[in-house]
N, CA, C and O atoms as a DFTB+ gen file, in Angstrom:
564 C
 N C O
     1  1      11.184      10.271      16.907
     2  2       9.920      10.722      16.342
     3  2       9.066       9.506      16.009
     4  3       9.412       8.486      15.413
     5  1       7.961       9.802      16.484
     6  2       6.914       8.713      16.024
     7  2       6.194       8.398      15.027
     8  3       5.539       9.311      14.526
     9  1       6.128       7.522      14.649
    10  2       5.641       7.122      13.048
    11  2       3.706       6.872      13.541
    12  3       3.322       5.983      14.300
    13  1       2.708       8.003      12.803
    14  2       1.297       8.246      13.158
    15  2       0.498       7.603      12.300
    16  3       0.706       7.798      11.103
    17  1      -0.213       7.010      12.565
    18  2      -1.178       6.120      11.486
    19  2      -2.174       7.640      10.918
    20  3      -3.038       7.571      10.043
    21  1      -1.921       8.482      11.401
    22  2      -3.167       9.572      10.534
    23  2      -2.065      10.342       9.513
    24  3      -2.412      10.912       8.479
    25  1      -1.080      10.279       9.852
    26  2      -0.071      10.185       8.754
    27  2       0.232       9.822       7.437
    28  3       0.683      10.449       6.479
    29  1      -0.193       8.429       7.644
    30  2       0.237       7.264       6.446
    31  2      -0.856       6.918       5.425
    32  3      -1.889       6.593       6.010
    33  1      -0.938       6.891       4.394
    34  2      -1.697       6.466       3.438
    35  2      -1.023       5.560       2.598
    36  3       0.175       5.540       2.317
    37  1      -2.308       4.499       2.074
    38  2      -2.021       3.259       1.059
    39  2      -1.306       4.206      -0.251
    40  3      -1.750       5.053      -1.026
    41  1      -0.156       3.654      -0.061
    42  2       0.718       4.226      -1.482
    43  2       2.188       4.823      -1.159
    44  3       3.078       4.818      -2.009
    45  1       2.365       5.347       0.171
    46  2       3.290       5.877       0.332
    47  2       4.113       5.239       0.579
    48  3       3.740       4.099       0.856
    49  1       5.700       5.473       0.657
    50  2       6.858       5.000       0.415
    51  2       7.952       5.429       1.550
    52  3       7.771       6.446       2.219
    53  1       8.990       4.673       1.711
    54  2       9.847       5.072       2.223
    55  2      11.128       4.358       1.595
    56  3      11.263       3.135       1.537
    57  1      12.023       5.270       1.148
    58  2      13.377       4.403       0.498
    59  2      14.445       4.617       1.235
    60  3      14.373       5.471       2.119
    61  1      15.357       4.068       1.079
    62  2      16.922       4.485       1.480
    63  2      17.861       3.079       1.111
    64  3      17.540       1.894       1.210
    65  1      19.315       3.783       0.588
    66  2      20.233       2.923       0.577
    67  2      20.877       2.192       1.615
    68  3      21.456       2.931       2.411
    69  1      20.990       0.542       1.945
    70  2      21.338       0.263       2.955
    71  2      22.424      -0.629       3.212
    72  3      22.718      -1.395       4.130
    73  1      23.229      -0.100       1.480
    74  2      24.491      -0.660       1.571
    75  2      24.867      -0.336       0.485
    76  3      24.269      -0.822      -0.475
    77  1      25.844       0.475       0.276
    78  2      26.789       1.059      -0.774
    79  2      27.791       0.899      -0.981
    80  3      28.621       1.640      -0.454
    81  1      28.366      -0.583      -2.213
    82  2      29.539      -1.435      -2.660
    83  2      30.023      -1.936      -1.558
    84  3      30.945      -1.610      -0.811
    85  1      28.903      -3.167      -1.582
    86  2      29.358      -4.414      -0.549
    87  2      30.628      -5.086      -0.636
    88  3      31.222      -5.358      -1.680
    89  1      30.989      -5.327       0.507
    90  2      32.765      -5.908       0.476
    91  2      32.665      -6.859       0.798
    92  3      31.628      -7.278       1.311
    93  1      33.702      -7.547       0.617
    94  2      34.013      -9.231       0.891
    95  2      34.015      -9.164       2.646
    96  3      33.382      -9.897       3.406
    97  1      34.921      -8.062       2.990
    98  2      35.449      -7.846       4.590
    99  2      34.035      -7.463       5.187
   100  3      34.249      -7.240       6.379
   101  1      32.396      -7.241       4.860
   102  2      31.603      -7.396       5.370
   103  2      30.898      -8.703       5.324
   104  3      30.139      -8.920       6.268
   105  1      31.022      -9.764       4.258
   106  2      30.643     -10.764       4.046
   107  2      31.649     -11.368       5.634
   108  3      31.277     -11.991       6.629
   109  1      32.600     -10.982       5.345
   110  2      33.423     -12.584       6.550
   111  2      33.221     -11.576       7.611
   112  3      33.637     -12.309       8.508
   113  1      32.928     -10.524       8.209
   114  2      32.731      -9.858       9.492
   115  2      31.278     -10.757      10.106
   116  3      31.210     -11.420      11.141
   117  1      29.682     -10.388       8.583
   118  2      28.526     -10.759       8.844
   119  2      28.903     -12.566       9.311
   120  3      28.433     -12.883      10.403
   121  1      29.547     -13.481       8.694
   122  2      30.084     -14.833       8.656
   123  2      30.220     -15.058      10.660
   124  3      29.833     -15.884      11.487
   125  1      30.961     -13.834      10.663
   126  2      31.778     -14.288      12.313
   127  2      30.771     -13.787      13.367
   128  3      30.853     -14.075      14.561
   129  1      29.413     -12.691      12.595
   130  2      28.629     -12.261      13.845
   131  2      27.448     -13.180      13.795
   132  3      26.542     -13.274      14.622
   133  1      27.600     -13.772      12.797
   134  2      25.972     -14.596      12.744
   135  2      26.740     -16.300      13.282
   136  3      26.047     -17.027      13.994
   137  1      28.093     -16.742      12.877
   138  2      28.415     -17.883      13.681
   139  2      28.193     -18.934      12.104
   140  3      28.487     -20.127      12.034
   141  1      27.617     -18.101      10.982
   142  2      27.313     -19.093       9.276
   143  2      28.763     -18.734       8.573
   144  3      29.099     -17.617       8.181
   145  1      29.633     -20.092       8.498
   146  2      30.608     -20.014       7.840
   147  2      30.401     -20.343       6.512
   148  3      31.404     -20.247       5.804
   149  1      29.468     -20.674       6.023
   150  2      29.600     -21.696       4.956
   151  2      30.669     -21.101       3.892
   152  3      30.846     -19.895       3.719
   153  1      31.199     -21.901       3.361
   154  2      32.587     -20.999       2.071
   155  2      31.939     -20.467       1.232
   156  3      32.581     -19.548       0.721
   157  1      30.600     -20.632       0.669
   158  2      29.645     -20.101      -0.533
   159  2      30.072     -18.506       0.337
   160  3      30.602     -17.843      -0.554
   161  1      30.067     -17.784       1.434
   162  2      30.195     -16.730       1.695
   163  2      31.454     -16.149       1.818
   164  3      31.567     -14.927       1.917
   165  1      32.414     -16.903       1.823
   166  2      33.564     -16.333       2.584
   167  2      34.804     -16.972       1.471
   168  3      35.784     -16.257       1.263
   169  1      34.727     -18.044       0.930
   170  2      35.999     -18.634       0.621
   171  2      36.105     -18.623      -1.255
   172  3      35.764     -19.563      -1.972
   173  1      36.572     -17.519      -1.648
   174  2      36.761     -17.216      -2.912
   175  2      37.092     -18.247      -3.983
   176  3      36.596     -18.360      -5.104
   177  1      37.994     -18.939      -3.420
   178  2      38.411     -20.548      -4.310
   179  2      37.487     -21.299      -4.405
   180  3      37.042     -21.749      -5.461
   181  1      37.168     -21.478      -3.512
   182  2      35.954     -22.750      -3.431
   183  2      34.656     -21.877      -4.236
   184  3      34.183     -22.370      -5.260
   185  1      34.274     -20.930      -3.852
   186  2      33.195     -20.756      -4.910
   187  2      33.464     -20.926      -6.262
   188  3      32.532     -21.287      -6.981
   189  1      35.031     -20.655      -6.949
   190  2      35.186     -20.445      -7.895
   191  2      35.304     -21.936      -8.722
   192  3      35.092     -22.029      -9.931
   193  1      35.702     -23.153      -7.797
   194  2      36.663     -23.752      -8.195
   195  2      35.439     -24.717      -8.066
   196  3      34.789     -25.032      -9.064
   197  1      35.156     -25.153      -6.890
   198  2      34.518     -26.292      -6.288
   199  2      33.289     -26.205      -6.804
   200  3      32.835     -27.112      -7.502
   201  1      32.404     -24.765      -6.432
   202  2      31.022     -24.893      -6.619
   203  2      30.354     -24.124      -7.833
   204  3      29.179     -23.977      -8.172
   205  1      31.957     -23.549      -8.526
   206  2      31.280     -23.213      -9.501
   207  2      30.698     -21.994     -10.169
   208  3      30.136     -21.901     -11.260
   209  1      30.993     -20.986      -9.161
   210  2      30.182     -19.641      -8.806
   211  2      31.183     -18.573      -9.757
   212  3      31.998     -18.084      -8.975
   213  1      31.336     -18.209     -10.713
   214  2      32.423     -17.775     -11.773
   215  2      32.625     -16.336     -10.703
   216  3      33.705     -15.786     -10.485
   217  1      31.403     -15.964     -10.182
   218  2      31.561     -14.418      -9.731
   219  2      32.141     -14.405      -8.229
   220  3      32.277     -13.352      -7.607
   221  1      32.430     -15.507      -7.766
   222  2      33.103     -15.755      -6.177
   223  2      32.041     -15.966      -5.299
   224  3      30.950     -16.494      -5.513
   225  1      32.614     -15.369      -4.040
   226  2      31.399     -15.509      -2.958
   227  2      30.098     -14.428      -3.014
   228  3      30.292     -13.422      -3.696
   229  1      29.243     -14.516      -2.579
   230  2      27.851     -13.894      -1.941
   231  2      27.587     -13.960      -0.678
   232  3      28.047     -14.650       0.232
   233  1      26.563     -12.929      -0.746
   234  2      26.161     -12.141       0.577
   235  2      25.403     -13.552       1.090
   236  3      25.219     -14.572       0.425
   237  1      25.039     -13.298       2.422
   238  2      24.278     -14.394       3.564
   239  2      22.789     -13.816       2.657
   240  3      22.567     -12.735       2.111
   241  1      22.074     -14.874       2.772
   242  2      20.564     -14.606       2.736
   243  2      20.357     -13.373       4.046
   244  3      20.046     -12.212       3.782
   245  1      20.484     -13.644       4.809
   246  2      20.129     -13.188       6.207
   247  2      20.976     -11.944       6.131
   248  3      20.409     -10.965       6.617
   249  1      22.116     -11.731       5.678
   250  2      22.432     -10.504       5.408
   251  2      21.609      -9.429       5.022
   252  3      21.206      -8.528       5.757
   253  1      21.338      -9.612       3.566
   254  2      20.407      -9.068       2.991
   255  2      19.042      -8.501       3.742
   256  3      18.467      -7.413       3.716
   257  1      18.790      -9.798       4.447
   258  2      17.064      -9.355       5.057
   259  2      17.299      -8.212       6.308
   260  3      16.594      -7.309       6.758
   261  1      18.851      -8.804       6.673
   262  2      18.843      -7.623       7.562
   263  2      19.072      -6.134       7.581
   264  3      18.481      -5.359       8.333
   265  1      20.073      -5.770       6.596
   266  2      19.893      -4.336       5.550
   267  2      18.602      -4.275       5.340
   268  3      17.994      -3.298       5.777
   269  1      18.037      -5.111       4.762
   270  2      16.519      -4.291       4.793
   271  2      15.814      -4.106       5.707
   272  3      14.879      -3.313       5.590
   273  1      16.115      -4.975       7.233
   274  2      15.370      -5.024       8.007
   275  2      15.878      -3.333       8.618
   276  3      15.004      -2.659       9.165
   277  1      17.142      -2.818       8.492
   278  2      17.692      -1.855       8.585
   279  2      16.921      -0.360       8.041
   280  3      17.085       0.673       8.690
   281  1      16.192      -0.384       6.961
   282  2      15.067       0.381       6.712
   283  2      14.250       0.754       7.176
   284  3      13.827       1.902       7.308
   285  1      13.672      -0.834       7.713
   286  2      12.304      -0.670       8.251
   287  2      11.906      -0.070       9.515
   288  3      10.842       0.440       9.865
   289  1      13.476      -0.329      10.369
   290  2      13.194       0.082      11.485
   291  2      13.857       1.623      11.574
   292  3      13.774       2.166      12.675
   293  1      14.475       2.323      10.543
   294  2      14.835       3.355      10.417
   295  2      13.332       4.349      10.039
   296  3      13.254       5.492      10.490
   297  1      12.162       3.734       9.147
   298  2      11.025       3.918       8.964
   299  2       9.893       4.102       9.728
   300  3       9.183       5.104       9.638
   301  1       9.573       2.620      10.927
   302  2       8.990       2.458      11.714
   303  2       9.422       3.278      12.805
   304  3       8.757       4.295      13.005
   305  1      10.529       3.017      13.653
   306  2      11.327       2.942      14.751
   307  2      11.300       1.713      15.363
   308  3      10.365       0.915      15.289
   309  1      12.412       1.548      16.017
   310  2      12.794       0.531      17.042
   311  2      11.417      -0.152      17.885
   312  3      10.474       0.422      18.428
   313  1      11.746      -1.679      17.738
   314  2      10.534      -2.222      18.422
   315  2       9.097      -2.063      18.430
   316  3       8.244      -2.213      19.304
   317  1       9.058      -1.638      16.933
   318  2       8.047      -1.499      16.688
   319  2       7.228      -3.032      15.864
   320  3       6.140      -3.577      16.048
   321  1       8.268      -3.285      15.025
   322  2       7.862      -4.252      14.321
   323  2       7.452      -5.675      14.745
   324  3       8.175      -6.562      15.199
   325  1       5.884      -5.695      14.447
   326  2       5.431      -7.380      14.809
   327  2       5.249      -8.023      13.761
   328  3       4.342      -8.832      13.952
   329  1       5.824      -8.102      12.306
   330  2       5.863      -9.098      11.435
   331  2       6.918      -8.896      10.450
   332  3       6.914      -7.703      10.144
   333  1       7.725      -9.469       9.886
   334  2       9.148      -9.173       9.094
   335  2       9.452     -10.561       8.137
   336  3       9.941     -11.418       8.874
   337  1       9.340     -10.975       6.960
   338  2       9.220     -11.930       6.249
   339  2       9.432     -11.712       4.765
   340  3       8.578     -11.119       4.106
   341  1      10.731     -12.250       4.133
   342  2      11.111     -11.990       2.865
   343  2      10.897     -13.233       2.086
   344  3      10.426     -14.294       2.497
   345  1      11.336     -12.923       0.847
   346  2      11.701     -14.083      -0.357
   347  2      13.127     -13.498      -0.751
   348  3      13.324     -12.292      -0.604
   349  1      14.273     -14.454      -1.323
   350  2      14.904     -13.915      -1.810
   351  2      14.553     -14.334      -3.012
   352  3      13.957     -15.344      -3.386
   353  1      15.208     -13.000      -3.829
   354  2      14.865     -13.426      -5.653
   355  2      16.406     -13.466      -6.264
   356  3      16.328     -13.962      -7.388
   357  1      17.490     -13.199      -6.008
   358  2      18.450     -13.159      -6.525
   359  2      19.355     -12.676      -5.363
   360  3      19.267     -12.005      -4.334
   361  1      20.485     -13.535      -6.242
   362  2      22.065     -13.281      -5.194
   363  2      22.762     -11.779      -5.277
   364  3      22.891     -11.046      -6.259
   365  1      23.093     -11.616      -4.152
   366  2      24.101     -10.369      -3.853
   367  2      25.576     -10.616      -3.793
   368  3      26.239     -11.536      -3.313
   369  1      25.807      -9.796      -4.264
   370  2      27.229     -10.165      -4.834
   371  2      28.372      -8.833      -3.973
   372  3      27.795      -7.946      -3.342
   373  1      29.431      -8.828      -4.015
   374  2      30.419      -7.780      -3.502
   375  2      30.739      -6.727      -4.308
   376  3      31.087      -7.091      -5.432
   377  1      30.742      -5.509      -4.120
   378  2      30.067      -4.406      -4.992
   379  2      28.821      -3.721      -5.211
   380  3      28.747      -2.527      -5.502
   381  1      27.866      -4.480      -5.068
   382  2      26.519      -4.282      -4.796
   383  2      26.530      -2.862      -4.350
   384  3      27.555      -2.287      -3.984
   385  1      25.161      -2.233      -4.401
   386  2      24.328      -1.443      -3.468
   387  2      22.625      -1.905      -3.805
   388  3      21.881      -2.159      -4.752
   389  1      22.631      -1.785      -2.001
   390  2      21.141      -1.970      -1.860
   391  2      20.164      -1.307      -1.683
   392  3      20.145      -1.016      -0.488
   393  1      19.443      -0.950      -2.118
   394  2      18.283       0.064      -2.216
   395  2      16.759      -0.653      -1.711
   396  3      16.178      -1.563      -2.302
   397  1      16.396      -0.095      -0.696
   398  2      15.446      -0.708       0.155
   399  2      14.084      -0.086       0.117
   400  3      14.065       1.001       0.694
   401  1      13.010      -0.437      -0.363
   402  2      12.199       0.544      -0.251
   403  2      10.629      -0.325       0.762
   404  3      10.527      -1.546       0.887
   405  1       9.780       0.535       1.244
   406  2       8.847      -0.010       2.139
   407  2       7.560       0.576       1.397
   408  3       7.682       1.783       1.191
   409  1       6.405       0.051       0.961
   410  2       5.410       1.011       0.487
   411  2       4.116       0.553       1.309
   412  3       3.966      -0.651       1.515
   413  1       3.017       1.633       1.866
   414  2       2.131       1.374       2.704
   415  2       1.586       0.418       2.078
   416  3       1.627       0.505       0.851
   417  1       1.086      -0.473       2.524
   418  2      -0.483      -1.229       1.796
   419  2      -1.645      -0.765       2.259
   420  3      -2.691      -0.415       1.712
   421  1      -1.218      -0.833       3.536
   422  2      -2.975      -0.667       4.342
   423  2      -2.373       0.514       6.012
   424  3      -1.280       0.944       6.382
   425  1      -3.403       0.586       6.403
   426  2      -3.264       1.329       7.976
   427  2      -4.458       0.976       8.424
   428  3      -5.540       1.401       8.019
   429  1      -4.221       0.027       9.444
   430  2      -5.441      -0.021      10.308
   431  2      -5.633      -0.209      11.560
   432  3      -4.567       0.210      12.011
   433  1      -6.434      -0.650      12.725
   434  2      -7.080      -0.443      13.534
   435  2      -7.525      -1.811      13.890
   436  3      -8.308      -2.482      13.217
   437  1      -6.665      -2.362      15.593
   438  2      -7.139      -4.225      15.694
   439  2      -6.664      -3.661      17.158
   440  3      -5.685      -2.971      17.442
   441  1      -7.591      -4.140      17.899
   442  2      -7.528      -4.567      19.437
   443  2      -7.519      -3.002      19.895
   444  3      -6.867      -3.016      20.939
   445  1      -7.777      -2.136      19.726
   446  2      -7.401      -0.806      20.073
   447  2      -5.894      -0.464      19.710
   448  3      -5.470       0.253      20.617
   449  1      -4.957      -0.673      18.801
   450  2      -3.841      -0.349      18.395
   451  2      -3.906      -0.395      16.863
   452  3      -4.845      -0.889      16.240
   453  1      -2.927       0.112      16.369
   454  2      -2.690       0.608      14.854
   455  2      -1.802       0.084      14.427
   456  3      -0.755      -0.064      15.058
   457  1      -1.926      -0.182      13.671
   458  2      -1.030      -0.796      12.779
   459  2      -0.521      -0.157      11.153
   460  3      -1.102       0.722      10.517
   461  1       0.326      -0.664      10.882
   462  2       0.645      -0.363       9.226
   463  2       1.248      -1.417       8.513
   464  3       2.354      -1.809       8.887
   465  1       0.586      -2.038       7.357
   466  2       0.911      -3.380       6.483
   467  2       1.689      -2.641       4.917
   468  3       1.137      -2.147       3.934
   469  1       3.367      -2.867       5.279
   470  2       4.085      -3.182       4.571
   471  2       4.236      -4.100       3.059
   472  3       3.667      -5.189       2.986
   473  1       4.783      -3.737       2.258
   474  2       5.757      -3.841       0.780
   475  2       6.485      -3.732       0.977
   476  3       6.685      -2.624       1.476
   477  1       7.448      -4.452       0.881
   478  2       9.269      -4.257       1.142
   479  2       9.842      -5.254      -0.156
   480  3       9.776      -6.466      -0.360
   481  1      10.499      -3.976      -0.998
   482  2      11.269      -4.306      -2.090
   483  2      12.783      -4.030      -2.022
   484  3      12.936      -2.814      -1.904
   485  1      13.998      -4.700      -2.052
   486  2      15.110      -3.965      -2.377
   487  2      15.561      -4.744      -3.383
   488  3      15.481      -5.950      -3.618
   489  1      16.090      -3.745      -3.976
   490  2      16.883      -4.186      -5.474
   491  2      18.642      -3.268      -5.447
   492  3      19.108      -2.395      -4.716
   493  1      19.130      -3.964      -6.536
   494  2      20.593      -4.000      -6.721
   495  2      20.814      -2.466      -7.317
   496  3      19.890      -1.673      -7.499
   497  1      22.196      -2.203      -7.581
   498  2      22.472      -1.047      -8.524
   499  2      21.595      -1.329      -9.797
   500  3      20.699      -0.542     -10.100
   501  1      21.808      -2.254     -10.408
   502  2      21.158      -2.455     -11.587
   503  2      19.483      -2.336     -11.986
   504  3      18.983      -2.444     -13.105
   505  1      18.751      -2.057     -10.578
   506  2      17.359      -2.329     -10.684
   507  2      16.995      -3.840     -10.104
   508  3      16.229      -4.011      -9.155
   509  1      17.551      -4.730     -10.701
   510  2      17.287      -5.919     -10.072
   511  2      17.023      -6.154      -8.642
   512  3      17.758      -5.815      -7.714
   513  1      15.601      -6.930      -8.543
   514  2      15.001      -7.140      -7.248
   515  2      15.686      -7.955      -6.119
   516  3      15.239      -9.071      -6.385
   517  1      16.306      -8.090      -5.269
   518  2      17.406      -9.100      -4.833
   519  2      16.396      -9.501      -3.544
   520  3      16.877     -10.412      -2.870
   521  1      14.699      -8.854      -2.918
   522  2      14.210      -8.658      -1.647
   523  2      12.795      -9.016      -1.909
   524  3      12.671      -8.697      -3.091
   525  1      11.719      -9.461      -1.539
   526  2      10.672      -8.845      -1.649
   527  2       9.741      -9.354      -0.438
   528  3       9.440     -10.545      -0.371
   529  1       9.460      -8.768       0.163
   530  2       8.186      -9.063       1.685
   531  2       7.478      -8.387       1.722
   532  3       7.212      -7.515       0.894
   533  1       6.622      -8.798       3.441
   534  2       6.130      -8.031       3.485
   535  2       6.433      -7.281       5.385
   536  3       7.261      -7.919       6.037
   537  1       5.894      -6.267       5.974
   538  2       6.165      -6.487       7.266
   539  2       5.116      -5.314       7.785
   540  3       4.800      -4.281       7.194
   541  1       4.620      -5.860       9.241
   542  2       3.264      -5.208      10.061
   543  2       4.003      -4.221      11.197
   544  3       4.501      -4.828      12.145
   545  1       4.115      -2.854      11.197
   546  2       4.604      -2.455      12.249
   547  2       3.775      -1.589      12.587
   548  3       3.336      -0.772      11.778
   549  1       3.270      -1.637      14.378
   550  2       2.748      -0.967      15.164
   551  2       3.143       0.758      15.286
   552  3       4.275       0.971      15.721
   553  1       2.481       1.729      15.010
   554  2       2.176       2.803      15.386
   555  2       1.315       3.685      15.775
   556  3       0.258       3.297      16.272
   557  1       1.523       4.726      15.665
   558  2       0.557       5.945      16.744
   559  2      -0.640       5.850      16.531
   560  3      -0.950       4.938      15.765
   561  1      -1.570       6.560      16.995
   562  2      -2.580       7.247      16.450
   563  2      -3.037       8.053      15.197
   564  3      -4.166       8.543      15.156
């Protein structure tokens, strides 16, 4: 189904959870598909011991953006998206859930195609913001 720019108005939303009690065994799976070992992700001692981290390892930055990127294109659809760009504000931890949300800004009209300008927030169980961007994805009429 296609996502319609006569559809969408400045304000509207789209949420969904895009990870419910993150595991360590997705941290070292994400580790082996992205080719980023670093131990801050994967090696429980060393966070604890070496660097300090009382709560162990954390999620990849890039993890994260990609669960959310997981929204957007559940929102948009596939190949739609021509701009995708976060901040992180805080670490993800194992246990987590992520809650992703997208809110319109704008809908408009460039070169004869449509567009829609993105808010992209996800935050933790707790409320806490762990995401915040923004992203431009092409749709209908």
């Amino acid at each position: 189904m296609a996502l319609n720019a006569s559809d969408l108005n400045a304000g509207d939303t789209h949420e969904e959870v895009v990870v419910d009690d993150l595991t360590r065994t997705q941290l070292v799976m994400y580790a082996g598909a992205s080719g980023d070992y670093n131990p801050l992700h994967t090696d429980e001692v060393y966070c604890k011991e070496a660097a300090g981290y009382e709560r162990g390892t954390f999620a990849h930055g890039m993890l994260s953006m990609g669960l959310t990127g997981k929204m957007l294109t559940n929102f948009v659809g596939d190949g739609r998206l021509t701009k995708y760009g976060v901040r992180f504000t805080n670490q993800v931890w194992p246990g987590d859930t992520l809650t992703a949300r997208a809110t319109v800004v704008e809908v408009r009209a460039e070169g004869g195609e449509h567009f829609v300008d993105l808010d992209v927030v996800t935050t933790n169980q707790d409320g806490a913001t762990v995401i915040t961007g923004s992203a431009t994805a092409r749709v209908d009429p």
